[in-house]
DOSEBA-771347 format. One record per residue (C-alpha): x, y, z; residue in three letters. Coordinates in Angstrom, 3 decimals, decimal comma, always signed. Example, Ala and Ser with C-alpha at 12.3 -4.5 7.8 and 13.67 -1.06 7.14 Angstrom:
// residues 2
east = +12,300 | north = -4,500 | up = +7,800 | residu = ALA
east = +13,670 | north = -1,060 | up = +7,140 | residu = SER
// end
This chain:
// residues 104
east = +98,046 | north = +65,040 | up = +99,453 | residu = UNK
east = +98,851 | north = +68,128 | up = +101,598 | residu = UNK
east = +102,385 | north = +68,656 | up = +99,445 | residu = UNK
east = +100,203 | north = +68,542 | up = +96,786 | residu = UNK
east = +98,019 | north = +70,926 | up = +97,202 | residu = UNK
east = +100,504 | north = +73,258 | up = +98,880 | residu = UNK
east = +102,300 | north = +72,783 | up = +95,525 | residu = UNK
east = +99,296 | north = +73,273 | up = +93,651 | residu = UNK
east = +98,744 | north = +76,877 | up = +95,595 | residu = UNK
east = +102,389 | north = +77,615 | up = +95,424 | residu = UNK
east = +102,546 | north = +77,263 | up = +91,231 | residu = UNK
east = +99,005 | north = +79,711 | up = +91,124 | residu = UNK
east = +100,725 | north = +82,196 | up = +93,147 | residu = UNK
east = +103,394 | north = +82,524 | up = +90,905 | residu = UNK
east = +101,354 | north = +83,777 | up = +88,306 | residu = UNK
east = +100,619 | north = +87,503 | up = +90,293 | residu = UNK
east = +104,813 | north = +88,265 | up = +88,934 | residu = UNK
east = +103,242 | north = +87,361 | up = +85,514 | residu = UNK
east = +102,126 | north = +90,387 | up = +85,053 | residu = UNK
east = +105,604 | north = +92,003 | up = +85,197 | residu = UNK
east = +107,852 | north = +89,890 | up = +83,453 | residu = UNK
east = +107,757 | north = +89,073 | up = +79,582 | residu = UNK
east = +105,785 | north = +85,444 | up = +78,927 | residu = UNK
east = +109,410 | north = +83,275 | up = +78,366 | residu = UNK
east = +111,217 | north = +84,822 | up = +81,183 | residu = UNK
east = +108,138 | north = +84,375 | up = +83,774 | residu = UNK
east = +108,073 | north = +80,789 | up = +81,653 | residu = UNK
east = +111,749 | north = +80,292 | up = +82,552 | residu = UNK
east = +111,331 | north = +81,386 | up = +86,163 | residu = UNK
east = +108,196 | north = +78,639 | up = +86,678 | residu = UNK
east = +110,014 | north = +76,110 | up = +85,335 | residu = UNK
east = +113,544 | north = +76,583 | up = +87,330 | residu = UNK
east = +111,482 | north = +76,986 | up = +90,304 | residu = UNK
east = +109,122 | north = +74,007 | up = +90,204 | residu = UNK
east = +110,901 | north = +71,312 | up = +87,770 | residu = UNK
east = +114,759 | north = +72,187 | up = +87,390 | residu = UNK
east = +115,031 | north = +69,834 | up = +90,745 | residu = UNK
east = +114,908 | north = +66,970 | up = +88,233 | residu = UNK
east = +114,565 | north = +68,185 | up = +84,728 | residu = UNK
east = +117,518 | north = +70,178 | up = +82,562 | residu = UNK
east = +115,110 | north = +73,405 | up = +81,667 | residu = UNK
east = +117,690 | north = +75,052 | up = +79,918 | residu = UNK
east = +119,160 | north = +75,040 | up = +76,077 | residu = UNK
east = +121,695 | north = +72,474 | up = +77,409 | residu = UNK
east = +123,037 | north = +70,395 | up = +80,684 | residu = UNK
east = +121,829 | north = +66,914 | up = +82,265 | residu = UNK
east = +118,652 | north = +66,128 | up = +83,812 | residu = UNK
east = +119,803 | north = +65,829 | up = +87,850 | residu = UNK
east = +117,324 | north = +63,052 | up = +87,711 | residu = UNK
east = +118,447 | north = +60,067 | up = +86,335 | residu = UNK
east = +115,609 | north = +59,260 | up = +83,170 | residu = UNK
east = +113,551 | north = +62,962 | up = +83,266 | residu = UNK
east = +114,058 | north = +64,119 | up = +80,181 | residu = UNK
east = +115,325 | north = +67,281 | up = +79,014 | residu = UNK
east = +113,276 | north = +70,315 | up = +78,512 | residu = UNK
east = +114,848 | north = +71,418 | up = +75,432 | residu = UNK
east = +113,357 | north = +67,642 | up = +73,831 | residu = UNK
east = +109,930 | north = +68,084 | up = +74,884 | residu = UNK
east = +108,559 | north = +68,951 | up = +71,741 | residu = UNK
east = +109,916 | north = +65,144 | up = +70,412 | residu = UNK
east = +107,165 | north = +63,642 | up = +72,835 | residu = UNK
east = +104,497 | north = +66,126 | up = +73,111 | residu = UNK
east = +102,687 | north = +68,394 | up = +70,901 | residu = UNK
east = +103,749 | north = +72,092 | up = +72,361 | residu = UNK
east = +100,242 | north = +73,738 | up = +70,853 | residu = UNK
east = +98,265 | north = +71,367 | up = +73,303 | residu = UNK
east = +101,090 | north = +71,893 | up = +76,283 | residu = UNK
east = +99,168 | north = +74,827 | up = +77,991 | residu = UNK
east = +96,395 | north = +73,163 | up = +78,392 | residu = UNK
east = +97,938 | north = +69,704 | up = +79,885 | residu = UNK
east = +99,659 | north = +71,833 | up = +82,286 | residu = UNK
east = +96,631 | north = +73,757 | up = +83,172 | residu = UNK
east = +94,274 | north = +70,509 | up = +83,586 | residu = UNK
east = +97,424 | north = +68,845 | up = +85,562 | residu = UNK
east = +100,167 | north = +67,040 | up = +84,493 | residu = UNK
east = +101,219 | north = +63,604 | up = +86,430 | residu = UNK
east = +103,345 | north = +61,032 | up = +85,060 | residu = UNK
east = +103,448 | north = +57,268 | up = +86,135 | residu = UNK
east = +107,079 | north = +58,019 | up = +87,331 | residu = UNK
east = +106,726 | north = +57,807 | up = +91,207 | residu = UNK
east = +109,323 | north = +60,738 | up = +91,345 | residu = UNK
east = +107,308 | north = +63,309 | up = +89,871 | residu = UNK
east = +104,264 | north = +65,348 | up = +91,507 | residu = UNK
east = +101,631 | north = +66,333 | up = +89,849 | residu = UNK
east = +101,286 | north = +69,864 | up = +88,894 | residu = UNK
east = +98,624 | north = +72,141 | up = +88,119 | residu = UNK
east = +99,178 | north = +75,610 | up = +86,457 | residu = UNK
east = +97,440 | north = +79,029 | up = +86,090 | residu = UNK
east = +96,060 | north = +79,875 | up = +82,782 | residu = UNK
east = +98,687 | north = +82,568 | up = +82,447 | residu = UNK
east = +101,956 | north = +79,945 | up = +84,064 | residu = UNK
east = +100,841 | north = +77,437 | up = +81,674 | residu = UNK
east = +100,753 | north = +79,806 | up = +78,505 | residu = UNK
east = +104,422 | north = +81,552 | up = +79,732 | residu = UNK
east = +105,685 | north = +77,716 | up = +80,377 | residu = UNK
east = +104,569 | north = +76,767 | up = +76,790 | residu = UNK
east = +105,984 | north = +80,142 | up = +75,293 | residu = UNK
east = +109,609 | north = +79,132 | up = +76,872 | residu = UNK
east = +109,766 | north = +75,850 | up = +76,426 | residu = UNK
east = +109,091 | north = +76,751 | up = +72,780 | residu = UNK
east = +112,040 | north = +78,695 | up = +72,506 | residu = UNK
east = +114,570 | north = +76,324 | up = +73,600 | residu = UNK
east = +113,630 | north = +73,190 | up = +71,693 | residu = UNK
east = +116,092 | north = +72,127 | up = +69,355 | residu = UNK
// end
């Protein structure tokens, strides 16, 4: 519980260098940070965890529109792996914008 709510505090924080960054390369920046541990975030490479799908494919399983607001209400998955994360307003909107603009 105290990871994640350190976590939690650490994600929020990131959304102060928001304010000087464009939305997709703040977006970008979240995501490397917090998820590329696991996840491929980029336009191409492997997952370093073995079944966490890539970034770019998102948008096969979930409805990007409604992603913002998943990741700002908390997003936890069944996987024992994966923490659950809670973003800012503003990380979840920048997250959404870049994932948006790498989905093939």
């Amino acid at each position: 519980m105290r990871c994640l709510v350190s976590l939690v505090l650490v994600v929020a924080a990131t959304s102060a260098s928001a304010q000087s960054q464009s939305p997709i390369r703040h977006g970008r920046a979240v995501v490397q940070e917090f998820c590329s541990p696991c996840h491929a975030v980029g336009k191409s490479g492997r997952s370093p965890h073995v079944g966490a799908p890539p970034f770019r494919t998102l948008s096969r399983s979930f409805d990007l529109d409604q992603f913002a607001q998943r990741l700002e209400r908390g997003i936890s998955s069944n996987h024992p792996d994966m923490p659950e994360f809670k973003f800012s307003e503003q990380d979840a909107r920048d997250v959404s914008a870049y994932l948006r603009s790498i989905q093939r």
